[in-house]
C-alpha positions in Angstrom: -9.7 255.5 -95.0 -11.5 252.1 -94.9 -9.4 250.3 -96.9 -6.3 251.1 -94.9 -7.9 250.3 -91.5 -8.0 246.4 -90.5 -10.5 245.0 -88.7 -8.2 245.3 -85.3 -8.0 249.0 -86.0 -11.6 249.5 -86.9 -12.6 247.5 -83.3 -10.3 249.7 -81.4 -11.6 253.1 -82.9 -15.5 251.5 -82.1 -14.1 250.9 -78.1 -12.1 254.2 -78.1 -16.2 255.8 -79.1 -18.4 254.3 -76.8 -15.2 255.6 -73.8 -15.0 259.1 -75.1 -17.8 259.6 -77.8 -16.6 262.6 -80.3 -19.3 262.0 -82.5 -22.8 263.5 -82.5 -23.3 261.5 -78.9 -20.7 263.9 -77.6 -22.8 267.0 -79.1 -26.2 265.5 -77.6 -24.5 265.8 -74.0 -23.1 269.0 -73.9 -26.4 270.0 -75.4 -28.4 268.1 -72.5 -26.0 268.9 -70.2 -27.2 272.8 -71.0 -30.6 271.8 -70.6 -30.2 270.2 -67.7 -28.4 273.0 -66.0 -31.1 275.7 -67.3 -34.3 273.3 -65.7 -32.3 272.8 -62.5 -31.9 276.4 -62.1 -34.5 277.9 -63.5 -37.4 275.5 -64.5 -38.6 273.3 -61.4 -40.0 274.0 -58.0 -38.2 275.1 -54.9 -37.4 272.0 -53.1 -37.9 269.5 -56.2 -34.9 267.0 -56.8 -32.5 267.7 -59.9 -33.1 267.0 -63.0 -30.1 264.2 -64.2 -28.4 264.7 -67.2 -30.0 261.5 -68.7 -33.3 262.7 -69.1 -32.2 265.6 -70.8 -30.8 263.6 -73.4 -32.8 263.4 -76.6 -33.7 259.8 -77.6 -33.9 259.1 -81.4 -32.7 255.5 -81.9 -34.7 253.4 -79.1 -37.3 253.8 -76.5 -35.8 253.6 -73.2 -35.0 249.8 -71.9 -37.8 248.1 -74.1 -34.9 248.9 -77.3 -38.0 249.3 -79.5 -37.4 252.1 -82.2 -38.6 255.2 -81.8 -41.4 256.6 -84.2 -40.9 260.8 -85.8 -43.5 261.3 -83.5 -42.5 260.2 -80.4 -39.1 261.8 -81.5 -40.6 265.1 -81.9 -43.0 265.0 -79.2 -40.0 264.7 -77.0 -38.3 267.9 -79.3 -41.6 269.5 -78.1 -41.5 269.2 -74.5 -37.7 270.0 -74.0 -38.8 272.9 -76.6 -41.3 274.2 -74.0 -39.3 274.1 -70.9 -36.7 276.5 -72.5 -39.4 278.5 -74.4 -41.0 278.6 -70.0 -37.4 279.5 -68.7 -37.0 282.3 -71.0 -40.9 283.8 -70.8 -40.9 283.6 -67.0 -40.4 287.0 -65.3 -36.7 287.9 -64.2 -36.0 289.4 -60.8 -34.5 292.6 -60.5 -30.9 292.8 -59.5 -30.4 294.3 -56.3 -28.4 297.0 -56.9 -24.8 297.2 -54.9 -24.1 300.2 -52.8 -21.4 302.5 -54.5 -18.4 303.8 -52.4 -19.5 306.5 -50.6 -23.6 306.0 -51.0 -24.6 306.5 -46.9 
């Protein structure tokens, strides 16, 4: 497919990604934007401000603004955390349903 595609074309595609990714990036945010959802619901304190969708994001290719590399470990601790947070959610104890009155319960 590369050696049909000119340079032009190949630029355009690369603008046309970083617009609408449909990539991997693509499959990181809808899989933040799940995680995100699940700690705002579920994972923070009563009162505490929303979690936003880019710190839900998993990091592999730089370390925030400094655009240093991130190391497997750093990559994994942050695998860990997020790991824990859903592994909390899903532990912590549900509350009962109240149950809904059926036509003609008095």
């Amino acid at each position: 497919m590369l050696r049909g595609m000119t340079v032009r074309q190949f630029q355009e595609w690369r603008a046309y990604a970083d617009l609408e990714p449909f990539d991997e990036t693509r499959a990181d945010l809808r899989s933040a934007d799940v995680v995100r959802t699940l700690i705002n619901l579920f994972g923070r304190k009563k009162g505490a401000r929303a979690v936003p969708l880019k710190d839900c994001v998993l990091q592999f290719g730089a370390d925030g603004a400094a655009g240093r590399k991130a190391t497997p470990e750093q990559a994994r601790a942050q695998v860990m955390r997020t790991m824990q947070i859903l592994m909390a959610i899903h532990n912590a104890p549900h509350k009962a349903a109240p149950k809904l009155a059926r036509k003609g319960d008095t």
